[in-house]
TIPA-707595 format. One record per atom (N, C-alpha, C, O): residue in one letter; z negated, y negated, x negated; residue number from 1. Coordinates in pm, whole numbers, plus 50000, padded with zeros to 5 digits. Atoms other than C-alpha are relative to their C-alpha. Layout:
% TIPA-707595
<r resn="a" c3="Z" c2="Y" c1="X" resi="NUM"/>
...
END
This chain:
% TIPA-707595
<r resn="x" c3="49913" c2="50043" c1="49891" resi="1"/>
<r resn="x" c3="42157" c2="70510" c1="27869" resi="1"/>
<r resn="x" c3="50081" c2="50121" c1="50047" resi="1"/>
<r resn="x" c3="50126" c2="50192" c1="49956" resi="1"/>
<r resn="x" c3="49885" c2="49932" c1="49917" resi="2"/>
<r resn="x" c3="42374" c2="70727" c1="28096" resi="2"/>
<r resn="x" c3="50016" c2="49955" c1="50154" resi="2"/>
<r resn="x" c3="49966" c2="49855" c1="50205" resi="2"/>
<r resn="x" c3="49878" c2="49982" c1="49912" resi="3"/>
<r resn="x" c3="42577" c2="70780" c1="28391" resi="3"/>
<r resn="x" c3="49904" c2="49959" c1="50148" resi="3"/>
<r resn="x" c3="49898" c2="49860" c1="50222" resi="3"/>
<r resn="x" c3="50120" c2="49963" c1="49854" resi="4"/>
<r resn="x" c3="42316" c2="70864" c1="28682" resi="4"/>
<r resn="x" c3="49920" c2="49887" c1="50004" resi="4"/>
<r resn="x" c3="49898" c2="49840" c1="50116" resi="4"/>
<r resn="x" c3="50089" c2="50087" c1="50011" resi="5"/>
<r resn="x" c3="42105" c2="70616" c1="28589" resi="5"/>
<r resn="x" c3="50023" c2="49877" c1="50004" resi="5"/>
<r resn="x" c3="49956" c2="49811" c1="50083" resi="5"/>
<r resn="x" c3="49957" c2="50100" c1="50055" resi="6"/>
<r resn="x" c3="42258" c2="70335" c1="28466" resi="6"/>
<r resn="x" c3="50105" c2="49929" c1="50006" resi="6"/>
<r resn="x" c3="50107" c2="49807" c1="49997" resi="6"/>
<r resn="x" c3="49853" c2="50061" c1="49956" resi="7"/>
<r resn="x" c3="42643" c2="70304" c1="28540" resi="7"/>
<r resn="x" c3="49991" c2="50010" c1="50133" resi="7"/>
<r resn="x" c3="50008" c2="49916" c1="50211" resi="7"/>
<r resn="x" c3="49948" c2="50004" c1="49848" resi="8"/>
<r resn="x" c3="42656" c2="70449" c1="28864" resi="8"/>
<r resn="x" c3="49933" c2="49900" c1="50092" resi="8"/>
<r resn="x" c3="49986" c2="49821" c1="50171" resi="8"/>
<r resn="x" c3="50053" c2="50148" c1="49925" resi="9"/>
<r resn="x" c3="42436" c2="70216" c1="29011" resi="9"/>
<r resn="x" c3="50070" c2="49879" c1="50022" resi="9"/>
<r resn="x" c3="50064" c2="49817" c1="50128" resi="9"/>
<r resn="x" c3="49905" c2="50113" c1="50028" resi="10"/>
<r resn="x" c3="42673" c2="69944" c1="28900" resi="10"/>
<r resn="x" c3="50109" c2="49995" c1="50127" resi="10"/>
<r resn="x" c3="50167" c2="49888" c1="50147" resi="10"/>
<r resn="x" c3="49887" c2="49993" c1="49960" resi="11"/>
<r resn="x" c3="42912" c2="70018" c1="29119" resi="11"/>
<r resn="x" c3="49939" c2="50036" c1="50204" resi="11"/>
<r resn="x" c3="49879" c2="50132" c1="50252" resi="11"/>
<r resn="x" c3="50035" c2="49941" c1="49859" resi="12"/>
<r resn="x" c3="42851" c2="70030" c1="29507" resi="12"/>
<r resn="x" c3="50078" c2="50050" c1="50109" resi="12"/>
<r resn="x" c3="50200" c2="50040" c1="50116" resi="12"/>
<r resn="x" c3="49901" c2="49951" c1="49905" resi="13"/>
<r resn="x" c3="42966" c2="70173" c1="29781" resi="13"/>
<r resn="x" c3="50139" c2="49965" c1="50066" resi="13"/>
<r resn="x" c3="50240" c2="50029" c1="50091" resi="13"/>
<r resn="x" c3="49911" c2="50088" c1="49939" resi="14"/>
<r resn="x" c3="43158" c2="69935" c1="29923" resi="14"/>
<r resn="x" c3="50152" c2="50020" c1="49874" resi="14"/>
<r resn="x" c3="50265" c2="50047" c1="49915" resi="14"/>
<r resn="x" c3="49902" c2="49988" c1="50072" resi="15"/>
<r resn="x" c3="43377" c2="69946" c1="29573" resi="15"/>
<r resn="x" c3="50036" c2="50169" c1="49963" resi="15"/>
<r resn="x" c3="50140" c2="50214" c1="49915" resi="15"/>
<r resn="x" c3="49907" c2="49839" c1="50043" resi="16"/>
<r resn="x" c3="43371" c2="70354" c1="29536" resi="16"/>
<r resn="x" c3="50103" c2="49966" c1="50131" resi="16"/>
<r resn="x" c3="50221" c2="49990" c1="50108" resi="16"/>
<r resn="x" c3="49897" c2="49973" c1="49890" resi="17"/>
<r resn="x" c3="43544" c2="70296" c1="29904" resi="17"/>
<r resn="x" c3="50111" c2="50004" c1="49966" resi="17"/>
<r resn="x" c3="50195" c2="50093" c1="49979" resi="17"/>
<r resn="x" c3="49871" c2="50049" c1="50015" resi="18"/>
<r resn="x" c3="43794" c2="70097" c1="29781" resi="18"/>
<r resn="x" c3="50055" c2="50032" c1="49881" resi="18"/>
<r resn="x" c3="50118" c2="49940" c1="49829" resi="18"/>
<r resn="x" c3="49917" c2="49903" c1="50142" resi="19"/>
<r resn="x" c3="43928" c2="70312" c1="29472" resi="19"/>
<r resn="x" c3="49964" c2="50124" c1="50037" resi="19"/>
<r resn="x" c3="49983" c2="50198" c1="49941" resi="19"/>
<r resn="x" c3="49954" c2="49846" c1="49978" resi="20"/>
<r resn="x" c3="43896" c2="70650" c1="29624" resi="20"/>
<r resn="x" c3="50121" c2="50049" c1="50020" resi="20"/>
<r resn="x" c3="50128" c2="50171" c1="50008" resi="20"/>
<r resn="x" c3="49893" c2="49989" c1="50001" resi="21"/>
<r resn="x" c3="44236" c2="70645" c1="29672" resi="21"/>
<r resn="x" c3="50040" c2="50039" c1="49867" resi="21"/>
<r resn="x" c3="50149" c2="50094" c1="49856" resi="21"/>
<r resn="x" c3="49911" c2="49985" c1="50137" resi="22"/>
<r resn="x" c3="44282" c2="70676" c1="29280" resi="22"/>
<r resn="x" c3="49888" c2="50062" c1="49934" resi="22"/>
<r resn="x" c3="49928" c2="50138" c1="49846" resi="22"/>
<r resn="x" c3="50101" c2="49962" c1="50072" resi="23"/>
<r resn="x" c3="43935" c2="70772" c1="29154" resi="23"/>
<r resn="x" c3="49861" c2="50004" c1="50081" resi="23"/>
<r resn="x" c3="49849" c2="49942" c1="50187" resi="23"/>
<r resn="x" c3="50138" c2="50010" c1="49951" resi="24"/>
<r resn="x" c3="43576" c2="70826" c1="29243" resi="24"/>
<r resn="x" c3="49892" c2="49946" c1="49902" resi="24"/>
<r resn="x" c3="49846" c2="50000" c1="49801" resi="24"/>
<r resn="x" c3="50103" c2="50075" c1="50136" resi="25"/>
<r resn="x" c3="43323" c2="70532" c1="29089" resi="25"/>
<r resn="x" c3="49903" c2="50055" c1="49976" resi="25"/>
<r resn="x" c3="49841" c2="50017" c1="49877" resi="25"/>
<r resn="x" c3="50118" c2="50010" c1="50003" resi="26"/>
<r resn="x" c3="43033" c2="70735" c1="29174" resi="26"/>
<r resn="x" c3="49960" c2="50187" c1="49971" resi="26"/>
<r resn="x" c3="49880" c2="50271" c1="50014" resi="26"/>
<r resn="x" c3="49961" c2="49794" c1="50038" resi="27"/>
<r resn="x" c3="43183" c2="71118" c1="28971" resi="27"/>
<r resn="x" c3="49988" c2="49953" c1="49833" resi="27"/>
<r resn="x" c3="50062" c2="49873" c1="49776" resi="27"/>
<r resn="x" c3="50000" c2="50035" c1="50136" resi="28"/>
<r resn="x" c3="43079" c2="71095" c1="28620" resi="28"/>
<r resn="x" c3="50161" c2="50031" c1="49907" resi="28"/>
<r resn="x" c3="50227" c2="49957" c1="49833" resi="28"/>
<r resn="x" c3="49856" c2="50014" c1="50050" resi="29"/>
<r resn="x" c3="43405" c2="71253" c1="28523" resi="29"/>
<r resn="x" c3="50125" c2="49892" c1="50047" resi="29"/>
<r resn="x" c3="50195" c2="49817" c1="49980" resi="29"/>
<r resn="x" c3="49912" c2="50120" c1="49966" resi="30"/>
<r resn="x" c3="43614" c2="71042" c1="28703" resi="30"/>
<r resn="x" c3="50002" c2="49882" c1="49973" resi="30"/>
<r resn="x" c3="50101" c2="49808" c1="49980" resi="30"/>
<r resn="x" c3="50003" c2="50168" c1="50097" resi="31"/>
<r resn="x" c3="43471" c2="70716" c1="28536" resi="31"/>
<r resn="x" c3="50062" c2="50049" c1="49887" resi="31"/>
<r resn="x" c3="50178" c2="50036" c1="49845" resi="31"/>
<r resn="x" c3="49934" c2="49972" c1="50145" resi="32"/>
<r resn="x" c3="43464" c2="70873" c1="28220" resi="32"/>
<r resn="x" c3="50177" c2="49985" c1="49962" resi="32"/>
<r resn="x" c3="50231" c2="49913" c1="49878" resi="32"/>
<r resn="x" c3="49889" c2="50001" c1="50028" resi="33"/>
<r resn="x" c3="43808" c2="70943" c1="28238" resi="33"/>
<r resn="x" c3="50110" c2="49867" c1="50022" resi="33"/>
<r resn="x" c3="50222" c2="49839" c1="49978" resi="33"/>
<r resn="x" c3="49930" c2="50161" c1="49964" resi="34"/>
<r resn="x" c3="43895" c2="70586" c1="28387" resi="34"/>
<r resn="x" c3="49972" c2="49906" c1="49935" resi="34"/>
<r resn="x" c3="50038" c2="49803" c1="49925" resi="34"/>
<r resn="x" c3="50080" c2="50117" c1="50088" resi="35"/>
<r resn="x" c3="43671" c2="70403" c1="28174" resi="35"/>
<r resn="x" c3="50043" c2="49898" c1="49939" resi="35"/>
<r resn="x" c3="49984" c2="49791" c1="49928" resi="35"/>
<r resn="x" c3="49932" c2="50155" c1="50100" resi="36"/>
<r resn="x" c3="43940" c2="70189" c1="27947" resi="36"/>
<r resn="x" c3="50056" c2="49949" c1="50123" resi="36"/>
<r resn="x" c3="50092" c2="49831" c1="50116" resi="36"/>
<r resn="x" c3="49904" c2="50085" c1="49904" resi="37"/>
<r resn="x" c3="44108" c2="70107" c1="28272" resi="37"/>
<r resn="x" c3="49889" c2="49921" c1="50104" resi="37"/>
<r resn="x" c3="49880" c2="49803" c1="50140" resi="37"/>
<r resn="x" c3="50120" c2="50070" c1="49901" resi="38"/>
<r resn="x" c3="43815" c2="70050" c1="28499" resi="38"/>
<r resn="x" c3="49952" c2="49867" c1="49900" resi="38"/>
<r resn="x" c3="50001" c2="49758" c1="49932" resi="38"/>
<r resn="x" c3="50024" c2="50136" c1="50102" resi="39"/>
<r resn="x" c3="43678" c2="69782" c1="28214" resi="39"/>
<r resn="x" c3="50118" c2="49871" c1="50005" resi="39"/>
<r resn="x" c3="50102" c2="49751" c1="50030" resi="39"/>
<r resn="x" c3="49926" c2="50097" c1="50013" resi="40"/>
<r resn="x" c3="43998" c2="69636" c1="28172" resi="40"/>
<r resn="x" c3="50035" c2="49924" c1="50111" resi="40"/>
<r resn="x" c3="50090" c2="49814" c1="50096" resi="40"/>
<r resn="x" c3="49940" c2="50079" c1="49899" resi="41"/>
<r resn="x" c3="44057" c2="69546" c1="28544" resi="41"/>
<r resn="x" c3="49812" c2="49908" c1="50077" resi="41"/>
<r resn="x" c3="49797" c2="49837" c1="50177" resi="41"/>
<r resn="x" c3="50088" c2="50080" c1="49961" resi="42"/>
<r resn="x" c3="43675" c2="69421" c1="28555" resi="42"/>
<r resn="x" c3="49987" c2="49872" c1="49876" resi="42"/>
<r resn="x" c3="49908" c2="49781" c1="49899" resi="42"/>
<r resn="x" c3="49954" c2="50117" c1="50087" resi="43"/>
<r resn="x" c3="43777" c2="69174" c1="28234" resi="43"/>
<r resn="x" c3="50085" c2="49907" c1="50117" resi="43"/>
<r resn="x" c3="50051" c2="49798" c1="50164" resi="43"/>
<r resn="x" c3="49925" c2="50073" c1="49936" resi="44"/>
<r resn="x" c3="44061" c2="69089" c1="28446" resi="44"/>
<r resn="x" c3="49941" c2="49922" c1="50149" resi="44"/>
<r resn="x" c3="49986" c2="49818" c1="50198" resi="44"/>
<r resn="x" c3="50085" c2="50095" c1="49885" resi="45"/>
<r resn="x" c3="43812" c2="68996" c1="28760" resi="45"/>
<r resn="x" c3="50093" c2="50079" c1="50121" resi="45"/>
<r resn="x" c3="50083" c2="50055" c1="50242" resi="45"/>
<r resn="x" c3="49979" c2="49938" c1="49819" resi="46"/>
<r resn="x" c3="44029" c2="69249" c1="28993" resi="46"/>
<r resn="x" c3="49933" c2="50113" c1="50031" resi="46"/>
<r resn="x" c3="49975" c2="50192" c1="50115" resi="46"/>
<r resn="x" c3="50092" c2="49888" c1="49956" resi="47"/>
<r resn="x" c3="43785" c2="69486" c1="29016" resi="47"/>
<r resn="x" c3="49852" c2="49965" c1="49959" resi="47"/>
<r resn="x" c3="49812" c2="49950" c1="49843" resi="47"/>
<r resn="x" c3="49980" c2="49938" c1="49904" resi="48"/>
<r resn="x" c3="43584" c2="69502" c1="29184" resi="48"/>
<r resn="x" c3="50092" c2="49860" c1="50114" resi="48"/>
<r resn="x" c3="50162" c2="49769" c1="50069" resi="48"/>
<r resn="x" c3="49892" c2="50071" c1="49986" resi="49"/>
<r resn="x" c3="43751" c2="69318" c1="29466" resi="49"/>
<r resn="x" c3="49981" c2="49885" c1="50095" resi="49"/>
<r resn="x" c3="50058" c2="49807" c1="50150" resi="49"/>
<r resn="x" c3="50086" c2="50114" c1="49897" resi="50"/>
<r resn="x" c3="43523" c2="69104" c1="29663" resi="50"/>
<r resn="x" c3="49937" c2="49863" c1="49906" resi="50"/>
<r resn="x" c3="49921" c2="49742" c1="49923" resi="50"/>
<r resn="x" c3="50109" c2="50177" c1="50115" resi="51"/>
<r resn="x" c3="43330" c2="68887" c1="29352" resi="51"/>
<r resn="x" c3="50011" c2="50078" c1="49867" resi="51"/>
<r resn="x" c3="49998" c2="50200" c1="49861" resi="51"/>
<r resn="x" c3="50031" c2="49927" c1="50163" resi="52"/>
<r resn="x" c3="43336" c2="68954" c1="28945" resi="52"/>
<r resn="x" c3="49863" c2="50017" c1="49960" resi="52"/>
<r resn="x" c3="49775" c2="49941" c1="50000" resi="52"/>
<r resn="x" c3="50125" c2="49946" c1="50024" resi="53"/>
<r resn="x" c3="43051" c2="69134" c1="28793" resi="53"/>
<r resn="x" c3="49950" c2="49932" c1="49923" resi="53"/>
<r resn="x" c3="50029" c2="49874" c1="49849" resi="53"/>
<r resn="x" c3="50035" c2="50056" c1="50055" resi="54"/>
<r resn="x" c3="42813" c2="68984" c1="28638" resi="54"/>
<r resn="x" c3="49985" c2="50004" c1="49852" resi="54"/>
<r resn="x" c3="49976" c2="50123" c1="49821" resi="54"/>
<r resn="x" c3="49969" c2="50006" c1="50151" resi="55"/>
<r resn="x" c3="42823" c2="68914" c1="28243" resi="55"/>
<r resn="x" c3="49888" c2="50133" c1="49955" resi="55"/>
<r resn="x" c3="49902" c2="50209" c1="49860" resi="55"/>
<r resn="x" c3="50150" c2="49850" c1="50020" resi="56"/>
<r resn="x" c3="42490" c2="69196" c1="28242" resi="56"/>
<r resn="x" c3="50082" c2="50127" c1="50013" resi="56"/>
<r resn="x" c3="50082" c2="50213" c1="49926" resi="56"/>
<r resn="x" c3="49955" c2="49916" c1="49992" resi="57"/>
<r resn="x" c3="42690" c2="69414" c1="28380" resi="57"/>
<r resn="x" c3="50115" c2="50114" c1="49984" resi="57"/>
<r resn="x" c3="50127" c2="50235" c1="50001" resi="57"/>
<r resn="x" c3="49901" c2="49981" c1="50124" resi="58"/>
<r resn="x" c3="42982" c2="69433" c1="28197" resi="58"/>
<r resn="x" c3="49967" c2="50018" c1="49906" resi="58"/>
<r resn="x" c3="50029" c2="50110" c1="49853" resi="58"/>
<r resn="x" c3="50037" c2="49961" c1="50110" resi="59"/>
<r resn="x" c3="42788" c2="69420" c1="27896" resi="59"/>
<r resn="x" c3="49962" c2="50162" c1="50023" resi="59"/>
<r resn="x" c3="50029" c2="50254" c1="49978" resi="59"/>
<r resn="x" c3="50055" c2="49849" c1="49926" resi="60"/>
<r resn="x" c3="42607" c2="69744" c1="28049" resi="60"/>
<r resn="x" c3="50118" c2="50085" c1="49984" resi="60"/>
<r resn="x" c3="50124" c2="50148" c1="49878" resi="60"/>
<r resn="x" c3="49885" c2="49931" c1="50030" resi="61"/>
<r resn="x" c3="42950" c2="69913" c1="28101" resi="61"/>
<r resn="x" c3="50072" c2="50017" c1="49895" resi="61"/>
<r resn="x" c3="50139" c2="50119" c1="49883" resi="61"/>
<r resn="x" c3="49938" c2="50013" c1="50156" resi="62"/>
<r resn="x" c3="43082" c2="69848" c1="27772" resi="62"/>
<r resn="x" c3="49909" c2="50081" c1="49918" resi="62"/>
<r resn="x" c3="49957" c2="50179" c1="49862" resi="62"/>
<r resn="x" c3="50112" c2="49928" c1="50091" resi="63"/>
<r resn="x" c3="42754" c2="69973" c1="27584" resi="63"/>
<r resn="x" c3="50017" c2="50122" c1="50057" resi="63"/>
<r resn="x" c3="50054" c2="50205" c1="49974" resi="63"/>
<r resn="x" c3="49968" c2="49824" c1="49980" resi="64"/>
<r resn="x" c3="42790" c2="70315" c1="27772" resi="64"/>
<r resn="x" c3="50135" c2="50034" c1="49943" resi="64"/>
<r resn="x" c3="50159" c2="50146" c1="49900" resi="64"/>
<r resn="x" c3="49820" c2="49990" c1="50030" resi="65"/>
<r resn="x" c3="43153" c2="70305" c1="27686" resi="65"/>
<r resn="x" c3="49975" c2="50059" c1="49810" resi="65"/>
<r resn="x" c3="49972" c2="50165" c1="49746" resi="65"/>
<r resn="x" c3="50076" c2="49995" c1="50150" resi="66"/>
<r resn="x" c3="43040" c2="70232" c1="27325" resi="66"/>
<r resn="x" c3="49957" c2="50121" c1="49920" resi="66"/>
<r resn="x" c3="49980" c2="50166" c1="49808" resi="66"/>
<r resn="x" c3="50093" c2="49932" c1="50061" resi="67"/>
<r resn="x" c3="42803" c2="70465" c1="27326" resi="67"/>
<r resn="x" c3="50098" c2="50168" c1="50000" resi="67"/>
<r resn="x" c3="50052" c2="50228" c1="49903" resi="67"/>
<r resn="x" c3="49941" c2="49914" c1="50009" resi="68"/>
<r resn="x" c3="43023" c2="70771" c1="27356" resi="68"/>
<r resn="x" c3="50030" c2="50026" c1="50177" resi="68"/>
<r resn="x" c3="50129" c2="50091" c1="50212" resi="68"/>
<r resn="x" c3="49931" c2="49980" c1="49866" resi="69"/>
<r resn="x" c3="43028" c2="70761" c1="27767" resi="69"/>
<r resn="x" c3="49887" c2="50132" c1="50038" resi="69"/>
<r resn="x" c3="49937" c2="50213" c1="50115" resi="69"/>
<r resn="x" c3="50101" c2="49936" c1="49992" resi="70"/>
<r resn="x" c3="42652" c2="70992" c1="27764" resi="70"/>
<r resn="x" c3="50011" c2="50028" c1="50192" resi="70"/>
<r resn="x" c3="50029" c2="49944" c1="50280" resi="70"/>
<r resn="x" c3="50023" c2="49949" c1="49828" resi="71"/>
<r resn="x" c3="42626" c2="71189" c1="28135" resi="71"/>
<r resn="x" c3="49856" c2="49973" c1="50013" resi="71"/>
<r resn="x" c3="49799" c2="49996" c1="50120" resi="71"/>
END
């Protein structure tokens, strides 16, 4: 699993739009470094900010997380 492949996909345009103001979803460093917070506000269902992700894809994000956060 990594970054290019696997997370960034997760995340679409429409939601890098709307957090470029604080981060970029689709900069491997910039997840990385957001990663406990980005998770915690897709637990909470406010991110992203149109519909909650699906239970796949949270799992997905978590297992990279897990896994050490692989580029």
């Amino acid at each position: 699993m990594n970054f290019e492949t696997d997370i960034k996909p997760l995340f679409r345009e429409i939601d890098r739009d709307e957090m470029k103001w604080a981060f970029d979803l689709w900069s491997y460093a910039d997840v990385k470094a957001n990663a406990e917070a980005i998770i915690e506000q897709i637990y909470a269902r406010a991110m992203p900010c149109d519909e909650p992700w699906s239970e796949d894809k949270v799992e997905k994000l978590v297992a990279w997380f897990e896994a050490g956060m692989p580029p």
